[in-house]
NUFINU-898372 format. One record per atom (N, C-alpha, C, O): residue number from 1; residue in three letters; atom name; x, y, z. Coordinates in steps of 0.02 Angstrom, whole numbers, plus 50000, padded with zeros to 5 digits. Layout:
<pt NUM ALA CA <X Y Z>>;
...
! end
This chain:
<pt 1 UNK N <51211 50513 49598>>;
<pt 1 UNK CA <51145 50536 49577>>;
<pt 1 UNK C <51152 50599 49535>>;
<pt 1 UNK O <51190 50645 49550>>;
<pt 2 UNK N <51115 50598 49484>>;
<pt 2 UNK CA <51111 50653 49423>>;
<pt 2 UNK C <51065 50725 49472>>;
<pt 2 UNK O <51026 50719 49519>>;
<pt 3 UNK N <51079 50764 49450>>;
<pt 3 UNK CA <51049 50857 49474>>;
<pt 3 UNK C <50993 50849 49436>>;
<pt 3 UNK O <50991 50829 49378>>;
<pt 4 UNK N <50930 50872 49485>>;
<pt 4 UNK CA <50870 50874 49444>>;
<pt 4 UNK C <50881 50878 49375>>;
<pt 4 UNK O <50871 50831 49337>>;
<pt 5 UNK N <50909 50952 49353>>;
<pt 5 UNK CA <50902 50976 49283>>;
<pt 5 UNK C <50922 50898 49248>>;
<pt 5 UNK O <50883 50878 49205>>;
<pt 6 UNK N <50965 50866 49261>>;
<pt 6 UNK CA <50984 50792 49207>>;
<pt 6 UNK C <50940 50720 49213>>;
<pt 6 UNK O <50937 50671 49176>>;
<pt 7 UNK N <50895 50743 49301>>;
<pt 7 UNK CA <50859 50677 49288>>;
<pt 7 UNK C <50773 50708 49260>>;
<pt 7 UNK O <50761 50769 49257>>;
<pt 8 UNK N <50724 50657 49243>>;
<pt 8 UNK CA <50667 50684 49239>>;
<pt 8 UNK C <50631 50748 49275>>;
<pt 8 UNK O <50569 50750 49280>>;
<pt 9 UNK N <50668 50796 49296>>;
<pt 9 UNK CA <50638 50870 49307>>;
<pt 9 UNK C <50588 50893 49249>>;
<pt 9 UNK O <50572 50870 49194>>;
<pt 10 UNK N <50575 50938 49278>>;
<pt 10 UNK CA <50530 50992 49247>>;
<pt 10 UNK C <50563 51009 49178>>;
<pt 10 UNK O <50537 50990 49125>>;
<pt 11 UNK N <50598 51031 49178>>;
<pt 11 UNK CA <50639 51048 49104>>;
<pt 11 UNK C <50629 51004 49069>>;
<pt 11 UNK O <50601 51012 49014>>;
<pt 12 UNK N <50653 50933 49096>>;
<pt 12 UNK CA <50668 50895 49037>>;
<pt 12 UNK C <50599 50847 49001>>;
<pt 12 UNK O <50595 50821 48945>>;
<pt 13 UNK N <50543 50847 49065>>;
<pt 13 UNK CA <50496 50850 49045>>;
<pt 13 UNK C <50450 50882 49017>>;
<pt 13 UNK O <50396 50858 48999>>;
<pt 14 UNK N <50463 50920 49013>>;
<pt 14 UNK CA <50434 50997 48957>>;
<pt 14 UNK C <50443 50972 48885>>;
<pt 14 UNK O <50399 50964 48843>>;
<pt 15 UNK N <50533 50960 48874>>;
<pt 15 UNK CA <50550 50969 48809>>;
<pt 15 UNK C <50501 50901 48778>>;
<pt 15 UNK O <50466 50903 48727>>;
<pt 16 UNK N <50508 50858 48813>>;
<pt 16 UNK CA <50481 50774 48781>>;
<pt 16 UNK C <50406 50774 48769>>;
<pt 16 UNK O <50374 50736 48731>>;
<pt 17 UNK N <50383 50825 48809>>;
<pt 17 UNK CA <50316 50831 48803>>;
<pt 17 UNK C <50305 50867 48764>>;
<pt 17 UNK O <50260 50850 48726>>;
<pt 18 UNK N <50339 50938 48753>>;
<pt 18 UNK CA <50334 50977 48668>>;
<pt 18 UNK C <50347 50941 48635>>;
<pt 18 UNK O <50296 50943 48600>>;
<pt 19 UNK N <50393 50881 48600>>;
<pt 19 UNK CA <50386 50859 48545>>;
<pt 19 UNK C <50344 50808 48536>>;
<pt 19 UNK O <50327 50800 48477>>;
<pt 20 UNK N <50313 50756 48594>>;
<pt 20 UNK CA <50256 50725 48596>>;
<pt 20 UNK C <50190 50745 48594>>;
<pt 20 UNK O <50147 50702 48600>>;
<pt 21 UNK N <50178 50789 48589>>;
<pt 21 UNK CA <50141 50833 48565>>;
<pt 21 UNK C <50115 50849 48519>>;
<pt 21 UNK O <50057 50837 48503>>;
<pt 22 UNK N <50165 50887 48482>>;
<pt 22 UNK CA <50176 50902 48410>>;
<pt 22 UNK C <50165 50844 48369>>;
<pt 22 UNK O <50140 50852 48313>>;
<pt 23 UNK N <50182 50780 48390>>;
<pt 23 UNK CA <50166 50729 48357>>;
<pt 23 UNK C <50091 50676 48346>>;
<pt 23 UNK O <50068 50636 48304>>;
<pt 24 UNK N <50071 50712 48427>>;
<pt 24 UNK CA <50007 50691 48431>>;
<pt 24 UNK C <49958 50742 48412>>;
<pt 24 UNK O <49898 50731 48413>>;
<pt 25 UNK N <49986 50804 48393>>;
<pt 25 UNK CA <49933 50833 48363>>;
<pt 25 UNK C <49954 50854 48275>>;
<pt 25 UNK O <49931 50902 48244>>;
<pt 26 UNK N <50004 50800 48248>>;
<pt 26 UNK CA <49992 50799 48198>>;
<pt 26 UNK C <49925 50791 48150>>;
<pt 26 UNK O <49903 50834 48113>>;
<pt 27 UNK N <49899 50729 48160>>;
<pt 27 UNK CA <49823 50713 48129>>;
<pt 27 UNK C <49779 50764 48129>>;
<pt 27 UNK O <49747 50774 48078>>;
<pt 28 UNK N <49774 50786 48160>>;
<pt 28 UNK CA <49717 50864 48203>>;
<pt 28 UNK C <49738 50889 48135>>;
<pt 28 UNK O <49686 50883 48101>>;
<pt 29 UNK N <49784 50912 48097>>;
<pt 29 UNK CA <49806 50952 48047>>;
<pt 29 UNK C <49808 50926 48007>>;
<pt 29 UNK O <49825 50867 48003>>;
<pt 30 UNK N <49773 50991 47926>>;
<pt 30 UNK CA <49768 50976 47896>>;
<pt 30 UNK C <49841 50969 47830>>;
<pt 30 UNK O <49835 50932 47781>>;
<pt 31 UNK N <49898 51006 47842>>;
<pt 31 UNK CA <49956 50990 47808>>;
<pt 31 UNK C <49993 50994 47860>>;
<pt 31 UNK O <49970 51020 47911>>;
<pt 32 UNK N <50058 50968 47857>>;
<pt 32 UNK CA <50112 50969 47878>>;
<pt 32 UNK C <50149 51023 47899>>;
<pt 32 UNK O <50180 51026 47952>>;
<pt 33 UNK N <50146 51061 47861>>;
<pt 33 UNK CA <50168 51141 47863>>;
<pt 33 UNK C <50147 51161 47928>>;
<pt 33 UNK O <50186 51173 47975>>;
<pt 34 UNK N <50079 51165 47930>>;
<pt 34 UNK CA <50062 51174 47988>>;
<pt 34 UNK C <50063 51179 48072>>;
<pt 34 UNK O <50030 51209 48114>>;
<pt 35 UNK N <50129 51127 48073>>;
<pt 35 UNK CA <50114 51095 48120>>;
<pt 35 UNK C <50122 51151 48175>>;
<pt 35 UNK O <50150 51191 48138>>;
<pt 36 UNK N <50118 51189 48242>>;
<pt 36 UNK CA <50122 51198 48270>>;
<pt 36 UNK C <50211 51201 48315>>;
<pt 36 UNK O <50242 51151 48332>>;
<pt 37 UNK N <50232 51271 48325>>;
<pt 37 UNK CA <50318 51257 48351>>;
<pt 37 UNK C <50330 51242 48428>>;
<pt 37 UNK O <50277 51247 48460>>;
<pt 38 UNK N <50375 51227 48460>>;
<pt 38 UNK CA <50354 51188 48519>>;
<pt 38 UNK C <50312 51233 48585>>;
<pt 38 UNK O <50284 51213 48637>>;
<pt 39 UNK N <50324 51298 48557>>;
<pt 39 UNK CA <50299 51327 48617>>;
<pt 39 UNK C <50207 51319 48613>>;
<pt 39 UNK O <50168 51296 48655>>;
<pt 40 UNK N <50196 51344 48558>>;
<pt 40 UNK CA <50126 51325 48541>>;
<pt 40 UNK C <50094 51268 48546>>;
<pt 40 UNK O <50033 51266 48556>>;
<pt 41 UNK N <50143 51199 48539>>;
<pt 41 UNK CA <50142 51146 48567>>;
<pt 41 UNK C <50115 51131 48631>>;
<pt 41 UNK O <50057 51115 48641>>;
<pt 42 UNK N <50170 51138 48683>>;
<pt 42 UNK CA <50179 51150 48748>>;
<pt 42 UNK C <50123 51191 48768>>;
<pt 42 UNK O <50092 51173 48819>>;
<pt 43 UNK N <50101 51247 48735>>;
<pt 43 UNK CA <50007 51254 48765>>;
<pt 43 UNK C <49979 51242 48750>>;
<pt 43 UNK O <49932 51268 48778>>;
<pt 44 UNK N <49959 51202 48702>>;
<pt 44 UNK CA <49886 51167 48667>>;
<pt 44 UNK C <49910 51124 48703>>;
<pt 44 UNK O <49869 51080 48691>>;
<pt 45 UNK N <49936 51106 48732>>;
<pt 45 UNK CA <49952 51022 48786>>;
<pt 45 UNK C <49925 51054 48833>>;
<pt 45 UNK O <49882 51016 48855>>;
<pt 46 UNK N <49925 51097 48859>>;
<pt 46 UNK CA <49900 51135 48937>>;
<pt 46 UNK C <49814 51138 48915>>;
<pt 46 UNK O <49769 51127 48955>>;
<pt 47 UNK N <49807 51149 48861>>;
<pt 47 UNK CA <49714 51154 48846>>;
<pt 47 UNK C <49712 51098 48841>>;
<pt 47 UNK O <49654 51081 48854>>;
<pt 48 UNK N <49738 51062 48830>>;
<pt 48 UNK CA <49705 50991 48803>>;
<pt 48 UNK C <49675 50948 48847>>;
<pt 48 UNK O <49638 50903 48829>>;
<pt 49 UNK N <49698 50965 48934>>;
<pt 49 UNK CA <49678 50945 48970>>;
<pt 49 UNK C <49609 50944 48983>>;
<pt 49 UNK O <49587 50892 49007>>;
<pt 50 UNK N <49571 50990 48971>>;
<pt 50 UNK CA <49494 51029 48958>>;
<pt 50 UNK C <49461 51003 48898>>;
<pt 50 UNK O <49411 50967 48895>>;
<pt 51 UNK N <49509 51038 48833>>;
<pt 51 UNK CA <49469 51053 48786>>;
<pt 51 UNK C <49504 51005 48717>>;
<pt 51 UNK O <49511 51025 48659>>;
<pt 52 UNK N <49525 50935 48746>>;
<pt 52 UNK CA <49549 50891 48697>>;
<pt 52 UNK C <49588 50917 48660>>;
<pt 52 UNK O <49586 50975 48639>>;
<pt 53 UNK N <49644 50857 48643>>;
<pt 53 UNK CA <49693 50869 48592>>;
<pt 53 UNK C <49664 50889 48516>>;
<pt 53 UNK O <49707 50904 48475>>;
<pt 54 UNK N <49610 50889 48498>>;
<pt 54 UNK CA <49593 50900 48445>>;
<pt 54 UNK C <49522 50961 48454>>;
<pt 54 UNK O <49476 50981 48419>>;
<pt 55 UNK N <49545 50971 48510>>;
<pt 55 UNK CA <49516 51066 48520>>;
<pt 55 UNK C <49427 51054 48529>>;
<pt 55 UNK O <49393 51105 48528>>;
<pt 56 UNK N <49396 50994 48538>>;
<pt 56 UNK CA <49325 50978 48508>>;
<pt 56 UNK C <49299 50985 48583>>;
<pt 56 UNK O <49239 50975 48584>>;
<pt 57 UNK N <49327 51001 48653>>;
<pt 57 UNK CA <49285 51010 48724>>;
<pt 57 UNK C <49273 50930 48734>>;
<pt 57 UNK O <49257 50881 48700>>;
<pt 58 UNK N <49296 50951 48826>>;
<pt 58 UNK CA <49282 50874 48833>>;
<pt 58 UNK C <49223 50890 48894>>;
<pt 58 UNK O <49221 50945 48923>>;
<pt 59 UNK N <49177 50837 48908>>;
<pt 59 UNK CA <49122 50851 48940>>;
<pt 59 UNK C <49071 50895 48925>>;
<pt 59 UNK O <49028 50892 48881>>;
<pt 60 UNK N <49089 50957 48988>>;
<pt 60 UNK CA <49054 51039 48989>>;
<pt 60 UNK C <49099 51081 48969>>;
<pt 60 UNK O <49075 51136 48981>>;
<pt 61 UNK N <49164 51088 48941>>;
<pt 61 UNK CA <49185 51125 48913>>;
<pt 61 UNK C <49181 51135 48830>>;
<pt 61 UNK O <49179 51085 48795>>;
<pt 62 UNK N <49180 51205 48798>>;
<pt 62 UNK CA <49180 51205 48745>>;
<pt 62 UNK C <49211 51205 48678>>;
<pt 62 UNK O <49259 51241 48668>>;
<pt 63 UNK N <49189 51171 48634>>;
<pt 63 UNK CA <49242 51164 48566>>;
<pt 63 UNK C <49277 51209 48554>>;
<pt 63 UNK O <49241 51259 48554>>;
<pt 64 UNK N <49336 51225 48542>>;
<pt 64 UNK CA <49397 51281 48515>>;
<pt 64 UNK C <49386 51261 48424>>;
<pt 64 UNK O <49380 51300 48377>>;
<pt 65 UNK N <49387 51209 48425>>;
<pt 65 UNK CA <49415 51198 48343>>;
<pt 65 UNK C <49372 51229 48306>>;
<pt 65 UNK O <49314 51249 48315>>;
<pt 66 UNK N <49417 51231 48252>>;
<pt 66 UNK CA <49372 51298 48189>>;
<pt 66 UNK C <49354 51348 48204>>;
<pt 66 UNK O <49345 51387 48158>>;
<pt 67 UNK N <49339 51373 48283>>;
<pt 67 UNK CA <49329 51455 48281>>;
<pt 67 UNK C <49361 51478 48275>>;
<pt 67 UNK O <49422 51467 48277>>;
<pt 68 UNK N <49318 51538 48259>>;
<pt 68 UNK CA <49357 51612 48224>>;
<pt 68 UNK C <49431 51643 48275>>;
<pt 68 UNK O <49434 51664 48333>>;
<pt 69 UNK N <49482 51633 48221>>;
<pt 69 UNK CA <49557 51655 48249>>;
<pt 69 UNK C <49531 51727 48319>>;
<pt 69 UNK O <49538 51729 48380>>;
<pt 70 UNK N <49501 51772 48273>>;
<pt 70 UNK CA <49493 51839 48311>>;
<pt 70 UNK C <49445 51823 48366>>;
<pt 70 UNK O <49459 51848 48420>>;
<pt 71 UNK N <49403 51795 48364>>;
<pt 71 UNK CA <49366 51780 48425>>;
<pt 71 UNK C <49390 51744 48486>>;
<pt 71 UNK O <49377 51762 48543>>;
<pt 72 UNK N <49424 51697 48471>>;
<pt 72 UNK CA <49463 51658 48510>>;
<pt 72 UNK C <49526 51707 48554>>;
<pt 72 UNK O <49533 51707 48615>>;
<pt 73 UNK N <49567 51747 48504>>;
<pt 73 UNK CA <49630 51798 48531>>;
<pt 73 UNK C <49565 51840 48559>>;
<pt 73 UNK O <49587 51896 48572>>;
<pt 74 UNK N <49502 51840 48572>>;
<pt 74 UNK CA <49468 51915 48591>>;
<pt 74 UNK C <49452 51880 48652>>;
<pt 74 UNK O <49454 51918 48700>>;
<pt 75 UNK N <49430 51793 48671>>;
<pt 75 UNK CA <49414 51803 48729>>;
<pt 75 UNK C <49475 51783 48758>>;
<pt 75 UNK O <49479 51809 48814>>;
<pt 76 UNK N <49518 51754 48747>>;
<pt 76 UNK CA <49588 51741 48787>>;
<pt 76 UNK C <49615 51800 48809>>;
<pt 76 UNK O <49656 51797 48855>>;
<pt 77 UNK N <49599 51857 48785>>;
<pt 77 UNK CA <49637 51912 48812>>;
<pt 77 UNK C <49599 51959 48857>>;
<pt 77 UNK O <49624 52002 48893>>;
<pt 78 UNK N <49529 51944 48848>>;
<pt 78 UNK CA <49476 51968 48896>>;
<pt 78 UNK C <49506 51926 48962>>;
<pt 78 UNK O <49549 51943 49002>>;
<pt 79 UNK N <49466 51862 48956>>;
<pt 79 UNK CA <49508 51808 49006>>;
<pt 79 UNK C <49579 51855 49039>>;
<pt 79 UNK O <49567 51877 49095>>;
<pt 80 UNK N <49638 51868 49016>>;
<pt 80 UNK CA <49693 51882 49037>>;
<pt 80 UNK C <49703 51937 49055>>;
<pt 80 UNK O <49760 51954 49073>>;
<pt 81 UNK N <49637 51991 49056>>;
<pt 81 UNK CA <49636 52039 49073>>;
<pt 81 UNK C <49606 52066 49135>>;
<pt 81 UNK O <49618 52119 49164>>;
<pt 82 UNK N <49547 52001 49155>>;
<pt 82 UNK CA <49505 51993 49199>>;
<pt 82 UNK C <49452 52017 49174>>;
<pt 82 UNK O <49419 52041 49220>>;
<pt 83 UNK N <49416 52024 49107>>;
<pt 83 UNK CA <49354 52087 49079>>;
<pt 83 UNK C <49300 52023 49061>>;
<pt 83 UNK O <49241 52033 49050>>;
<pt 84 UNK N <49325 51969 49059>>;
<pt 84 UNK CA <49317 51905 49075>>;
<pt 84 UNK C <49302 51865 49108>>;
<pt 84 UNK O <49352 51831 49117>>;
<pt 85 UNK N <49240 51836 49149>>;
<pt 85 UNK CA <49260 51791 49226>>;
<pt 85 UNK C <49245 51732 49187>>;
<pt 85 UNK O <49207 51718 49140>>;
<pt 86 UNK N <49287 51700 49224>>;
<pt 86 UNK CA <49291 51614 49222>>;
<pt 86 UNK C <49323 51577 49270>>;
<pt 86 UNK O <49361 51610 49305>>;
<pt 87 UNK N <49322 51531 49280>>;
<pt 87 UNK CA <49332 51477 49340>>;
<pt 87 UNK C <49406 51486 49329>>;
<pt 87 UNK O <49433 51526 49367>>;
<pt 88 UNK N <49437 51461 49290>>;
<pt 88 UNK CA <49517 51442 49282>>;
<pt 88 UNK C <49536 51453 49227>>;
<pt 88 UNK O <49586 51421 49210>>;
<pt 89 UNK N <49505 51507 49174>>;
<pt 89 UNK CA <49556 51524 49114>>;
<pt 89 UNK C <49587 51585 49131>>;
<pt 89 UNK O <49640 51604 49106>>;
<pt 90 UNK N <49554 51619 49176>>;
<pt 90 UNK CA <49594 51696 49189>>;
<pt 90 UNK C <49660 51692 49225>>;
<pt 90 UNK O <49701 51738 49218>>;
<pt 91 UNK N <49674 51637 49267>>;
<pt 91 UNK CA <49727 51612 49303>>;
<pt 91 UNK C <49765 51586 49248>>;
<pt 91 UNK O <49822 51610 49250>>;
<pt 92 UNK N <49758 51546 49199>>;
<pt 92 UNK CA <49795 51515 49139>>;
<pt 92 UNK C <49820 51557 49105>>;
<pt 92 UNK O <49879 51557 49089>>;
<pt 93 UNK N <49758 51621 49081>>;
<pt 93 UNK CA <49778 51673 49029>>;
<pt 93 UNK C <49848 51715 49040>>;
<pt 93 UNK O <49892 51741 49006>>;
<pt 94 UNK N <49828 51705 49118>>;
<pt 94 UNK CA <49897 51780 49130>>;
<pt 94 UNK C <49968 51719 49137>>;
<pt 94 UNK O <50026 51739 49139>>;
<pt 95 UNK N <49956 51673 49139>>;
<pt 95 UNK CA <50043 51625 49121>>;
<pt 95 UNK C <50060 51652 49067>>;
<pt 95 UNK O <50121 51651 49062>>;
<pt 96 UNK N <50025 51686 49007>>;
<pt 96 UNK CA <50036 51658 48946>>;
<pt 96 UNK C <50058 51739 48906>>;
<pt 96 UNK O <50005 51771 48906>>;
<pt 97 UNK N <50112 51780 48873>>;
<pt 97 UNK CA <50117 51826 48835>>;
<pt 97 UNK C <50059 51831 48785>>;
<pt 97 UNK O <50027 51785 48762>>;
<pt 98 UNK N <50052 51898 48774>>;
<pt 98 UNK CA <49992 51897 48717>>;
<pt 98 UNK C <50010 51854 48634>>;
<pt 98 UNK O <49967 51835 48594>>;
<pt 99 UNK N <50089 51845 48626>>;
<pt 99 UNK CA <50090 51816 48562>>;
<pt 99 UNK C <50070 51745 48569>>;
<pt 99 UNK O <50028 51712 48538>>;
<pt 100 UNK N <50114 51725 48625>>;
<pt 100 UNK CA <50065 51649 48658>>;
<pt 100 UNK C <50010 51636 48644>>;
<pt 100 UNK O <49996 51583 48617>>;
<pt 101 UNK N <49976 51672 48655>>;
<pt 101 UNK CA <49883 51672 48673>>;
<pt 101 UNK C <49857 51694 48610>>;
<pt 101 UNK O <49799 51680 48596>>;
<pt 102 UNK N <49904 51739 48555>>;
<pt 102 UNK CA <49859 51729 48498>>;
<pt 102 UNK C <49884 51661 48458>>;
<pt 102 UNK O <49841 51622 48439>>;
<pt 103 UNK N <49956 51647 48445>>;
<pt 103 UNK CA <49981 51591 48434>>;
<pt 103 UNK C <49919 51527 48456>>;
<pt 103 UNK O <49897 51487 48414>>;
<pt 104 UNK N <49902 51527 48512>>;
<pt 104 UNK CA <49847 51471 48513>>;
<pt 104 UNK C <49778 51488 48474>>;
<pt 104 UNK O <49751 51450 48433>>;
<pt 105 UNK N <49760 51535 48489>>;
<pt 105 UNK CA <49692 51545 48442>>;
<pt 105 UNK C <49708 51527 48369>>;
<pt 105 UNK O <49670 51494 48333>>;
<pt 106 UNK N <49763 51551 48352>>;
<pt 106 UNK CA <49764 51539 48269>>;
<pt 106 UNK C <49753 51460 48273>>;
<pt 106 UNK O <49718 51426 48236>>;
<pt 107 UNK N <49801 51435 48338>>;
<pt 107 UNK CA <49828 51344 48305>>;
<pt 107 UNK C <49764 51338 48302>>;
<pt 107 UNK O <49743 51328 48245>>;
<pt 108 UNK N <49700 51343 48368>>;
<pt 108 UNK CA <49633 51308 48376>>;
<pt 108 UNK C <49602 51320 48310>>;
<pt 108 UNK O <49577 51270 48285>>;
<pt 109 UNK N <49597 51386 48269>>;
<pt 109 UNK CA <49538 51402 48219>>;
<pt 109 UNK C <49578 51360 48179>>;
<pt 109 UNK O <49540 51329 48142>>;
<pt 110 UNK N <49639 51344 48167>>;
<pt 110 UNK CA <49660 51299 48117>>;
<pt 110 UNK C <49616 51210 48098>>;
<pt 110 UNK O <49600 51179 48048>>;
<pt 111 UNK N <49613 51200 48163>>;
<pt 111 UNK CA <49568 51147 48187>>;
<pt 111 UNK C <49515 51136 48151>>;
<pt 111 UNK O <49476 51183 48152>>;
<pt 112 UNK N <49495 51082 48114>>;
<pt 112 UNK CA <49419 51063 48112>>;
<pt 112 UNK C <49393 50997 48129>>;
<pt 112 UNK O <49332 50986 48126>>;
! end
């Protein structure tokens, strides 16, 4: 029998899921250039659970796409600061370094 790290663990499901990702949120984008690097990846996959792969809110949650880069890095970091209340982004926010968390706002306002 293979050691976690070599069979389907956490690791190795991370990496397959950053680049499946990246691939499924090719379309979302408007050039290529664009695309998002895996770490940025790997958290727009963690929102996406909420707020769709294409950033548009699913249900009662709200659209990310196309808003404003600075607004978005202003409430993610409120959120991560606690200056913020919310059900489950303030618990998400603080997983995440501040370049993380602006890194996503840019990818979302990229979004339309």
């Amino acid at each position: 029998m293979l050691p976690r790290a070599f069979s389907l663990g956490v690791p190795v499901r991370r990496c397959a899921m950053s680049v499946g990702v990246v691939f499924a949120l090719a379309p979302a984008l408007s050039h290529a250039a664009e695309l998002p690097d895996a770490t940025t990846a790997l958290a727009a996959a963690n929102c996406a659970a909420c707020h769709g792969l294409d950033g548009r809110g699913k249900e009662a949650m709200p659209s990310l796409a196309g808003k404003s880069g600075d607004e978005l890095k202003r409430k993610l970091h409120a959120f991560k600061s606690g200056s913020l209340a919310g059900t489950v982004m303030p618990q998400l926010a603080r997983g995440y370094q501040d370049a993380e968390l602006d890194a996503l706002a840019e990818y979302f306002a990229r979004l339309r």
